[in-house]
PAMIMAR-288984 format. One line per 8 residues: number of its first residue (from 0); for each residue z, x, y of N, C-alpha, C, O, CB. Coordinates in pm, whole numbers, padded with zeros to 5 digits. Glycine has a CB too. Layout:
// PAMIMAR-288984
NUM> Z:X:Y:Z:X:Y:Z:X:Y:Z:X:Y:Z:X:Y | ...
//
This chain:
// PAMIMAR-288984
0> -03299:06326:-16848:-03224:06262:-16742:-03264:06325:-16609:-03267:06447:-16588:-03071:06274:-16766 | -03291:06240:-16532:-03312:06294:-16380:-03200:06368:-16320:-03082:06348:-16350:-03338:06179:-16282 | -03248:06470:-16218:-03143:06533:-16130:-03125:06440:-16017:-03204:06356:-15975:-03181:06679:-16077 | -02987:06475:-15969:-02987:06407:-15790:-03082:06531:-15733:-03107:06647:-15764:-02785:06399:-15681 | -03123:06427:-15623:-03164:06488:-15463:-03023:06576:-15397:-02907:06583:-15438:-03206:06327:-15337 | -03068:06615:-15320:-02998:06672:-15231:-02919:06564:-15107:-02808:06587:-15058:-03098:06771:-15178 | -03028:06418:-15067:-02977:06294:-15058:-02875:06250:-15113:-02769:06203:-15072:-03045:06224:-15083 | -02926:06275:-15228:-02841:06157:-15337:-02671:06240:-15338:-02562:06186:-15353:-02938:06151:-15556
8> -02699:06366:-15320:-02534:06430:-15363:-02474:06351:-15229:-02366:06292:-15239:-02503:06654:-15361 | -02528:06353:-15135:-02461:06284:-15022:-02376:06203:-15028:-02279:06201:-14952:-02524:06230:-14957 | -02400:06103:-15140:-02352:05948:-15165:-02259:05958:-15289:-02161:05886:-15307:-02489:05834:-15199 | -02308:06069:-15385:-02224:06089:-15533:-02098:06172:-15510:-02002:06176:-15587:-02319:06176:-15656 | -02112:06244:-15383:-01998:06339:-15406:-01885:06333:-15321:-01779:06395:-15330:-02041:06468:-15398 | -01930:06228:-15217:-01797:06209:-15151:-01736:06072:-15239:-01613:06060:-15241:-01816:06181:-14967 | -01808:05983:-15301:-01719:05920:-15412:-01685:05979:-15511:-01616:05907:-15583:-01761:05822:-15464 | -01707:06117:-15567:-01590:06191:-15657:-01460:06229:-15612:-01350:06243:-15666:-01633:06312:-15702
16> -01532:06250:-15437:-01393:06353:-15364:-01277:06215:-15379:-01164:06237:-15423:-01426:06425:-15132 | -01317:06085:-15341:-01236:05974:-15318:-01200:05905:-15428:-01123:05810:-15414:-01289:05892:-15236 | -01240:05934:-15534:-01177:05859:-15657:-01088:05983:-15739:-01048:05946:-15850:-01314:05784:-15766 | -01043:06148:-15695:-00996:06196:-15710:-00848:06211:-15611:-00734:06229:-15652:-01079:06255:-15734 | -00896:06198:-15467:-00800:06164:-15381:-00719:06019:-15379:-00614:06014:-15315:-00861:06184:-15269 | -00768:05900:-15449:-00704:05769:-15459:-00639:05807:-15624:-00524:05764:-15622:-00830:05616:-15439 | -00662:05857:-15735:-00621:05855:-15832:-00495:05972:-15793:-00412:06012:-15876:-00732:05871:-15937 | -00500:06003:-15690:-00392:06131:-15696:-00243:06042:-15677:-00136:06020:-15735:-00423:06269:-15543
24> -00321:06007:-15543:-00218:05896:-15475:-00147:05785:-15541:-00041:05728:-15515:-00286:05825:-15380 | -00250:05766:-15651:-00183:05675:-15749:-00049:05679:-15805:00048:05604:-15804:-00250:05676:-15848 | -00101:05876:-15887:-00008:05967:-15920:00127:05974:-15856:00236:05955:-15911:-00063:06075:-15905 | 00102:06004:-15736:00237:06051:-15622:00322:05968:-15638:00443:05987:-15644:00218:06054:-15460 | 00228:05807:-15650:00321:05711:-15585:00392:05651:-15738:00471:05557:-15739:00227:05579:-15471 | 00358:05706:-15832:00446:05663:-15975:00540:05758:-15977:00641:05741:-16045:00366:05665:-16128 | 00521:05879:-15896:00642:05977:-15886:00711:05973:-15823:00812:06043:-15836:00637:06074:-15872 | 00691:05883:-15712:00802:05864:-15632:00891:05746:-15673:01009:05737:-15638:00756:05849:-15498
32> 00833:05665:-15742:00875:05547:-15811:00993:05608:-15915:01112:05581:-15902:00739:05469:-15890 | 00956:05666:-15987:01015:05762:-16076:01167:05805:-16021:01279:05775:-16061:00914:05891:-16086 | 01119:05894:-15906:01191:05977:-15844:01343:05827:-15805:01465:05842:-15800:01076:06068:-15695 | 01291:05746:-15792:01376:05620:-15757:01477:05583:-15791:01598:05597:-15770:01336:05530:-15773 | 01366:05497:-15889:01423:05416:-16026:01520:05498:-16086:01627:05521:-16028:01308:05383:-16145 | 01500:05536:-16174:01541:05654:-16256:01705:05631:-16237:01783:05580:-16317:01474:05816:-16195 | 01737:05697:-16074:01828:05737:-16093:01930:05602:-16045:02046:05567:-16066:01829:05869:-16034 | 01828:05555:-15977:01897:05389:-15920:01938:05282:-16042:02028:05199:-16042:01760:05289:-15819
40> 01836:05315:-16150:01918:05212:-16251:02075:05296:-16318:02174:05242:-16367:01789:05169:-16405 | 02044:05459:-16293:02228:05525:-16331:02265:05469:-16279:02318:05384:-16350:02304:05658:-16306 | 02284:05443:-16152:02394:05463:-16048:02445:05251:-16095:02556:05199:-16085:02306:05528:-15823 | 02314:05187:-16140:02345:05066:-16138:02448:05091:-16260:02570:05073:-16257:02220:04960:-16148 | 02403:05118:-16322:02493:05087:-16471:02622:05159:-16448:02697:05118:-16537:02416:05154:-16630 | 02685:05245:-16374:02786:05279:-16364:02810:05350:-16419:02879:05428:-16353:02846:05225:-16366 | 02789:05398:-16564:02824:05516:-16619:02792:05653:-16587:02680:05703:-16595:02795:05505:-16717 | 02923:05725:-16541:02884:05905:-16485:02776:05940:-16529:02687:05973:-16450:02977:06033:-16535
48> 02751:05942:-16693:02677:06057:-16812:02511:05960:-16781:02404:06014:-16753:02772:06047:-17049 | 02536:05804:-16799:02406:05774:-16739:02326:05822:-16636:02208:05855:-16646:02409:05681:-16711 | 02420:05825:-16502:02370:05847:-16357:02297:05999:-16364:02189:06042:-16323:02510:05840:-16236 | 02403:06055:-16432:02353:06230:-16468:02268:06266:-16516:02213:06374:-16499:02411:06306:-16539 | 02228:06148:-16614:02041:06186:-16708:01958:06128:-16662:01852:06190:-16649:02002:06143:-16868 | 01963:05983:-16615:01914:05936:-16532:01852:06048:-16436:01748:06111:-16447:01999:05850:-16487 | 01926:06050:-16364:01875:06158:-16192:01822:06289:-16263:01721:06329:-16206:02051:06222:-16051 | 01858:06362:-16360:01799:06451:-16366:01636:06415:-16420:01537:06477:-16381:01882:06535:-16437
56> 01631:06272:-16540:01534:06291:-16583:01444:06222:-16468:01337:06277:-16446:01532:06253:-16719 | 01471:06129:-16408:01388:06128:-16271:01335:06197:-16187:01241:06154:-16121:01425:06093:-16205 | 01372:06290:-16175:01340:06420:-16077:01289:06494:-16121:01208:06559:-16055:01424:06492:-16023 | 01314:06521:-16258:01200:06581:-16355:01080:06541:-16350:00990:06581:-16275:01222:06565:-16480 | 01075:06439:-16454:00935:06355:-16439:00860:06339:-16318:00738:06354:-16318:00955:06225:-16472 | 00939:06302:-16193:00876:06261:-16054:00761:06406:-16071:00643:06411:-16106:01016:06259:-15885 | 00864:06520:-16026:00822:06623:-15986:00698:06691:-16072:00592:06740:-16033:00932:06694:-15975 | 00747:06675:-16194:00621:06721:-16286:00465:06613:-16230:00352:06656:-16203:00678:06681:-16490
64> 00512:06473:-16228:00395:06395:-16215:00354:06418:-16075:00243:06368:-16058:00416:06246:-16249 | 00422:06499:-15919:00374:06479:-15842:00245:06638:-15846:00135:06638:-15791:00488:06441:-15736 | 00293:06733:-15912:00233:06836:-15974:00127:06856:-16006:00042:06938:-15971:00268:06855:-16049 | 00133:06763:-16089:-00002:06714:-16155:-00108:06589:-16071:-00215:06532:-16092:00050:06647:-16307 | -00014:06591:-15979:-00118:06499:-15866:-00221:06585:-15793:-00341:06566:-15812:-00025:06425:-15734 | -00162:06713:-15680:-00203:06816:-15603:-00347:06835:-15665:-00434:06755:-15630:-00103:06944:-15607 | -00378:06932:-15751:-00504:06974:-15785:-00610:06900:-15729:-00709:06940:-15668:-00517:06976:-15915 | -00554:06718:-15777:-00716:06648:-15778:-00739:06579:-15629:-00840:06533:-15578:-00735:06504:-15913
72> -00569:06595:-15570:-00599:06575:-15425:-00603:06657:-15331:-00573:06617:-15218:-00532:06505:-15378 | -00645:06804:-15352:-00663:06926:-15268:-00834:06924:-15367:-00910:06947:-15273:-00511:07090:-15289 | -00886:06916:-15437:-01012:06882:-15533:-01074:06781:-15391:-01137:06813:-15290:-00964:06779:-15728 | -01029:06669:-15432:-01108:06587:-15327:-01125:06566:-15211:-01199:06488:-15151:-01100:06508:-15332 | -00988:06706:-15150:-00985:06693:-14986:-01128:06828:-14945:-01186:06852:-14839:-00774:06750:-14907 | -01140:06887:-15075:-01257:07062:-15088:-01395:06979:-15077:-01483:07014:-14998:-01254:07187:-15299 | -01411:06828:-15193:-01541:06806:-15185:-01565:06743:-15046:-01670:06764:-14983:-01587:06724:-15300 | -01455:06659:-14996:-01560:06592:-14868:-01547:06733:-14741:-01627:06734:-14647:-01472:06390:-14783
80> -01476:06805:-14750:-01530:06943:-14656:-01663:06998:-14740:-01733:07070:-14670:-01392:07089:-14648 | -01696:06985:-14830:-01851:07033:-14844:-01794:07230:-14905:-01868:07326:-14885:-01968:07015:-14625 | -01700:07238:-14951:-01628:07359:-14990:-01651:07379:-15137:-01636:07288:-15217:-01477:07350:-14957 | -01685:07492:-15168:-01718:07556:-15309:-01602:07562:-15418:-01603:07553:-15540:-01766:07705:-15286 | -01500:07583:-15323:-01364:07604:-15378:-01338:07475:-15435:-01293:07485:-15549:-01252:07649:-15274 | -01357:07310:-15378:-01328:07237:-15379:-01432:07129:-15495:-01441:07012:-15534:-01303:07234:-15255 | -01504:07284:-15513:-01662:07209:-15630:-01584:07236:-15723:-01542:07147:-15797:-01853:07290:-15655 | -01547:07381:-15738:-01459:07455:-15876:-01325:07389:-15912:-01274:07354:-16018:-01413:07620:-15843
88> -01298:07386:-15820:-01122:07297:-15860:-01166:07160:-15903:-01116:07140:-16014:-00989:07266:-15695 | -01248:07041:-15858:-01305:06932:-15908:-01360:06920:-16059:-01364:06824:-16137:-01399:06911:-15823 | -01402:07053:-16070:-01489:07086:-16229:-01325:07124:-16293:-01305:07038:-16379:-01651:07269:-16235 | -01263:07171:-16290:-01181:07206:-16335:-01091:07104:-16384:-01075:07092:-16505:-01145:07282:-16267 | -01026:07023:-16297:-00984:06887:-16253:-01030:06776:-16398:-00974:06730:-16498:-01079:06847:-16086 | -01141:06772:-16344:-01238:06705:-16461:-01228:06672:-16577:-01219:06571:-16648:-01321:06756:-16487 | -01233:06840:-16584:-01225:06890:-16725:-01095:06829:-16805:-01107:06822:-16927:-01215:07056:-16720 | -01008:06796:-16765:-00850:06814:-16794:-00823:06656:-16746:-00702:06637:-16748:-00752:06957:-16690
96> -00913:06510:-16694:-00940:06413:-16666:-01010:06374:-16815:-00953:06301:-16896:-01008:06413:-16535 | -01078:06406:-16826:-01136:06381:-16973:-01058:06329:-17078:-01085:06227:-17141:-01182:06498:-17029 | -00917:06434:-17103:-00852:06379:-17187:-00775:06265:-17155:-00721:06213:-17253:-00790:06459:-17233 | -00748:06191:-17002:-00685:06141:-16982:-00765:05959:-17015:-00827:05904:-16924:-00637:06208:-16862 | -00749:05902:-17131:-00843:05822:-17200:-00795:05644:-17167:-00709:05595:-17240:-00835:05873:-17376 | -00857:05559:-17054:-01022:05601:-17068:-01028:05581:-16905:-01146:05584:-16870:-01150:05479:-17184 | -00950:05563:-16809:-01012:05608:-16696:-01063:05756:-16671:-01176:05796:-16642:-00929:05578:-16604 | -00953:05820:-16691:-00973:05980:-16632:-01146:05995:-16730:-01254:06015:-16677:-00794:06135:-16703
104> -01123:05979:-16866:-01242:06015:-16918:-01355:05968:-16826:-01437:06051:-16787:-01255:05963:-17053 | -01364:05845:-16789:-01493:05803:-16722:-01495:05877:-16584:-01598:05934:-16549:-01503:05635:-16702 | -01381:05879:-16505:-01365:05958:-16362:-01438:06145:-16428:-01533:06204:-16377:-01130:05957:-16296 | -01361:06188:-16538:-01402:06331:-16531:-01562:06359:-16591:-01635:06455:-16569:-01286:06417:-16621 | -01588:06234:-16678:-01726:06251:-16721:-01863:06238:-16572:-01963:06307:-16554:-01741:06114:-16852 | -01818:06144:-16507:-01907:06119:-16390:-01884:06187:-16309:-01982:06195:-16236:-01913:06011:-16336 | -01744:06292:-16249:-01769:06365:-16229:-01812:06489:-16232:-01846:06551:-16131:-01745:06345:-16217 | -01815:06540:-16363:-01898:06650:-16418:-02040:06658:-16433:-02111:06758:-16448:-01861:06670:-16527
112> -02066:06549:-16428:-02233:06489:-16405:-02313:06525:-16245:-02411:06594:-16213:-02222:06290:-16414 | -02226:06449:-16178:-02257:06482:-16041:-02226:06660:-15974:-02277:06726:-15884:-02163:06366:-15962 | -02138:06679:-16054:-02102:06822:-15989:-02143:06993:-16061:-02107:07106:-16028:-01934:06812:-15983 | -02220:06948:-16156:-02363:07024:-16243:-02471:06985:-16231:-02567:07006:-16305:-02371:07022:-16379 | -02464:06901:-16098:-02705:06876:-16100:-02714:07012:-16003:-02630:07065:-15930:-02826:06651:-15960 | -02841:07043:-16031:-02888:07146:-15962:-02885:07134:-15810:-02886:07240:-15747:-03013:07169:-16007 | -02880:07005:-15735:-02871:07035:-15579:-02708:07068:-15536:-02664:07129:-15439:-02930:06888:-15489 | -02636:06998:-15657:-02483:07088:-15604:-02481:07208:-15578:-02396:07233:-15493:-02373:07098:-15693
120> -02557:07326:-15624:-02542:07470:-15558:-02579:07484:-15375:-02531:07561:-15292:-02664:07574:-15652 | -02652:07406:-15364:-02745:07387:-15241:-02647:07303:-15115:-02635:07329:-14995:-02898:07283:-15295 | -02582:07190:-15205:-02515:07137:-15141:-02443:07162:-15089:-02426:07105:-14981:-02491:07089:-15165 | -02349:07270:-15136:-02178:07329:-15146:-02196:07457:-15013:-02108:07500:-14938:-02124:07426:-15358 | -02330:07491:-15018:-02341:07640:-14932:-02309:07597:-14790:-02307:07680:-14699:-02510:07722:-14934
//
């Protein structure tokens, strides 16, 4: 398999940074949905003990899912600064995208591709 150019990372790696920063956003915005709903359908149904699991488990979930947003959108805010930190957290990211089957897999496989060719060392400096 061919390596990228040093060109070519130009074009591959700010569409990793942006399909990590739009998938985040995705994230946020099901957590805020979460964060919503949740407790808006307690409060609909009227019951105290509903409203109470409701809201807690909303705020749970939100918060855990907005959590798990950060990484890949501080990841993709590192690659389009051209930041090393932001190569490692992306590989990392990735890694842990993979299992997420079958977008994340295809997002973490193509990005692990692009962010192990040999001009990424060159690139990142």
């Amino acid at each position: 398999m061919n390596s990228l150019t040093h060109e070519q990372m130009r074009t591959h790696v700010p569409i990793v940074a942006w399909l990590n920063i739009v998938g985040s956003i995705v994230l946020l915005g099901i957590a805020l949905f979460l964060l919503v709903l949740l407790p808006g359908i307690g409060a609909m149904s009227g019951d105290r003990q509903a409203m109470g699991i409701l809201a807690v488990v909303g705020f749970s979930v939100g918060i855990f899912m907005a959590v798990l947003a950060l990484p890949g959108l501080l990841a993709g805010i590192g690659l389009l600064k051209r930041k090393n930190w932001g190569r490692v957290l992306a590989i990392v990211v990735s890694f842990l995208n993979l299992l997420n089957f079958p977008l994340g897999t295809l997002l973490g496989g193509y990005s692990l591709w692009v962010l192990f060719q040999e001009a990424a060392g060159t690139y990142f400096e």
